[in-house]
Every structure is written in structure tokens, then in C-alpha cells.
N, C-alpha and C positions, 0 to 999 in steps of 0.2 A: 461688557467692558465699558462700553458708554455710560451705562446706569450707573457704575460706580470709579469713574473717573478712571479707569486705568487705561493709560495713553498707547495706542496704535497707531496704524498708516493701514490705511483700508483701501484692498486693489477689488475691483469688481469683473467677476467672470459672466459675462450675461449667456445665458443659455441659446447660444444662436441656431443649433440643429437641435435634429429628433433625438440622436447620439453624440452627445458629449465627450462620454469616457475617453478615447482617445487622447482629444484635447486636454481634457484634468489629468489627464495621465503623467502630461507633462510639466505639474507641478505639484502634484498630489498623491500617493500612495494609494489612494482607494478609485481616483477617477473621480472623485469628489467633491464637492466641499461642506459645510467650510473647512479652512485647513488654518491652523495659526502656523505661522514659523516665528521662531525665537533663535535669532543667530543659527546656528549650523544642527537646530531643531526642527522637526515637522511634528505638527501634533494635528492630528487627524479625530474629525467624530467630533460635535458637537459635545457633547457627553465627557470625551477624554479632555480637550480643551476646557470644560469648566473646572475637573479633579485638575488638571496643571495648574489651572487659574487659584484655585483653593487654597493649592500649597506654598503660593506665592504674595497671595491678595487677603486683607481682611474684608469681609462685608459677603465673600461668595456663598458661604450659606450663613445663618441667621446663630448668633452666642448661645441664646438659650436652646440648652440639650431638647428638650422637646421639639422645639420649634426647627431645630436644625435636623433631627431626625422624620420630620414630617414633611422638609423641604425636599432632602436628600428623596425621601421613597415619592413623590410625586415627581421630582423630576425625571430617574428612573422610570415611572412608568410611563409619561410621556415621551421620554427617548423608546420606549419598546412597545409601546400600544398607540392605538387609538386612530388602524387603521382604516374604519370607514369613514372619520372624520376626515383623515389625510387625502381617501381615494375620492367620496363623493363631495365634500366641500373643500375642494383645492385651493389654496391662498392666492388671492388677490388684494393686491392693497387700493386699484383705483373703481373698483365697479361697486354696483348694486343692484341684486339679484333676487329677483321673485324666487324662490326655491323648489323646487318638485316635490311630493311628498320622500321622508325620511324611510329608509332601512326599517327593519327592529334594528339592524346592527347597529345602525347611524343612531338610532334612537336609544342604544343603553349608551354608545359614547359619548352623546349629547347628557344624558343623566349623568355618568358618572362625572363630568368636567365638572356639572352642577354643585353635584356633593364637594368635589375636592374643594373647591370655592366657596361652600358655607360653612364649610369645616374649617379650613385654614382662619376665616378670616373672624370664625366665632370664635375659636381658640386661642386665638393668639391677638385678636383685638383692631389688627388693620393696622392703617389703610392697603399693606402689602398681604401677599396672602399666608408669609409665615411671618406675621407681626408692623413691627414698626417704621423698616426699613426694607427697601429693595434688595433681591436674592436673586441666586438664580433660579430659585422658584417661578421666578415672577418672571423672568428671562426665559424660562422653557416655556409659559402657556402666552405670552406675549404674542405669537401668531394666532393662537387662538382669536384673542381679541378683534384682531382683522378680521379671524374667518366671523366671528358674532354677526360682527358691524356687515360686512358683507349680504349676508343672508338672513338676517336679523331673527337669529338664534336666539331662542331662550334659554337662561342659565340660571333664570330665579334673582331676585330682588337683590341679595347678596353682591351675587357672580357680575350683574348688570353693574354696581356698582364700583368693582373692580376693574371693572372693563371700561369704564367710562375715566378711571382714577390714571389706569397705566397707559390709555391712548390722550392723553393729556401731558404724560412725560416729556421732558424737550428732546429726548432721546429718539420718542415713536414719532412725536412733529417730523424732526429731523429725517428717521426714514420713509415717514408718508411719502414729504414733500420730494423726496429724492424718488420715490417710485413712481410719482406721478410723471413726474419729469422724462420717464427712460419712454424711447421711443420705440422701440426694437418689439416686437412679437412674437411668442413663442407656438408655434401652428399645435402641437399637442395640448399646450394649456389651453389656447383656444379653445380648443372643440370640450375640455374638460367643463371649462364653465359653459359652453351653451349647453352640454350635455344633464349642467345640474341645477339648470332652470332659465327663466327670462331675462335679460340684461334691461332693468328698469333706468339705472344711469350710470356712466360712463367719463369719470374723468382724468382720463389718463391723456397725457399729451399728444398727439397727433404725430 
């Protein structure tokens, strides 16, 4: 919604226990988030929030039928894959992580993000990765990007450059500088990142 101007009022739920759901219970459907509301709407899921966004916004996937069919299945698969990337490199936007050796599992999701990234950005030309313009293509592997920088993931000459193009957005500025900011710790993400390698540096507010 930031990437393509469409105006919100953004409430922030920090994850302060090991058990949430309760808490999200009580504004969310699923115990969840994110969650959009729209007047007397809840639209719940990542995923379902961008299909409302679609039918209401132009720019959420990409005009040309190729390129919007290539945006649509990659986003798809990143809403429903790409589990050991999720469990072993877990997103952090303030640290920098020497990393442990990879999975195989880690290591085909580490390849396939690769491929999505020379494919999108051969085909359709850049600097987004289904063409010209910001999608929500670019909005689904947009954590990715952190997790890269994090652990300093290879994604191939391509991918790097994509990575280097959307954490320059004033959008992903704007969330860095907002997550460095937050003071609060979450003891389960904790032990995720020591769990998935050395914390080389650390700049998250105190």
C-alpha cells in the first residue's frame, strides 16, 4: 500500500508474549495479522488483502498479461512456500548474522528465490521483478530482501540487484528506520536468530 500510494492509518501490534492469539483475537479473525479493515470490513491474510487491494487499486499486479500472470503465481507461491527460509532465516530488519551452514531444504529455497529473481527480472526487463513498475510481486519477496541483507544470502548477480534496488524504496527506508527504532524483544525470536548463526552486528535501539 505504501509502494503504490494507497493512503492507510497503520496501528502496530508488537508481539509481546510467546502466545499472541488471544490478544489478535481480539481484533482479528484468525489471531493474526496483518489484518486490513475497511469500514465495517476485516480482511484477513496477506494474500486476501492484496486480491481486495487489486479490485480496488490499479498498479497491484503488473498490465501486461504475461507479466501479471508471472507476478500473481510467484506471489502465490510465496504466500504458501518457502518454509525453511521462513523457520531457519527468520526476519530481522536490525542485525547481522554470520549464518550456520544451510538445510538441503534451506538450500533448494535459497535456489528457487534465485531463479524467481532472474526470471522475472530477464523477462520483463526491471527494475521490478515483473517489469517496470512496483507490484505486489515485489511486496511479497520484499522480506526476503531483509532476510538477504541479514545473513548475506546469495541470490545471484540478478537477485542482488533487485535487492539492492527495493531496500532503497523510501517505503523499505521508512520500515527499517521504524524497526530499528522499536525497543521491545520478542524471547522466541531471540533464540531463533542465535539459533541461526552469530550475531556479527546489531543495530537495533536499546
Amino acid at each position: 500500500m505504501r509502494g503504490l500510494d494507497i493512503p492507510f492509518t497503520e496501528r502496530i501490534e508488537p508481539f509481546l508474549q510467546a502466545e499472541n492469539y488471544a490478544a489478535f483475537r481480539e481484533f482479528s479473525p484468525t489471531g493474526q495479522v496483518p489484518l486490513l479493515i475497511d469500514g465495517d470490513r476485516r480482511i484477513w491474510d496477506s494474500l486476501g488483502i492484496t486480491l481486495y487491494l487489486a479490485d480496488r487499486h490499479d498498479g497491484v499486479w503488473p498490465t501486461d498479461p504475461d507479466a501479471r500472470a508471472f507476478a500473481q503465481a510467484v506471489v502465490a507461491e510465496m504466500h504458501g512456500g518457502f518454509g525453511a527460509l521462513r523457520n531457519d532465516r527468520t526476519m530481522n530488519v536490525g542485525v547481522r548474522i554470520a549464518a550456520q551452514p544451510c538445510s538441503p531444504a534451506l538450500d533448494r529455497d535459497i535456489a528457487r528465490i534465485g531463479e524467481i529473481f532472474a526470471e522475472g527480472l530477464q523477462s520483463f526487463g526491471g527494475p521490478w521483478l515483473a517489469g517496470p513498475a512496483f507490484s505486489a510481486a515485489d511486496a511479497f519477496y520484499a522480506p526476503v530482501a531483509f532476510r538477504i541483507r541479514t545473513y548475506g544470502i546469495d541470490v545471484g548477480a540478478a537477485g542482488s540487484q533487485w535487492v539492492d534496488h527495493i531496500l532503497a524504496h523510501p517505503a523499505m527506508l521508512e520500515w527499517e528506520t521504524a524497526a530499528l527504532a522499536e525497543t521491545w524483544r520478542e524471547a522466541g525470536h531471540e533464540a531463533e536468530l542465535a539459533a541461526a548463526g552469530a550475531i556479527t552486528a546489531d543495530f537495533r535501539a536499546i
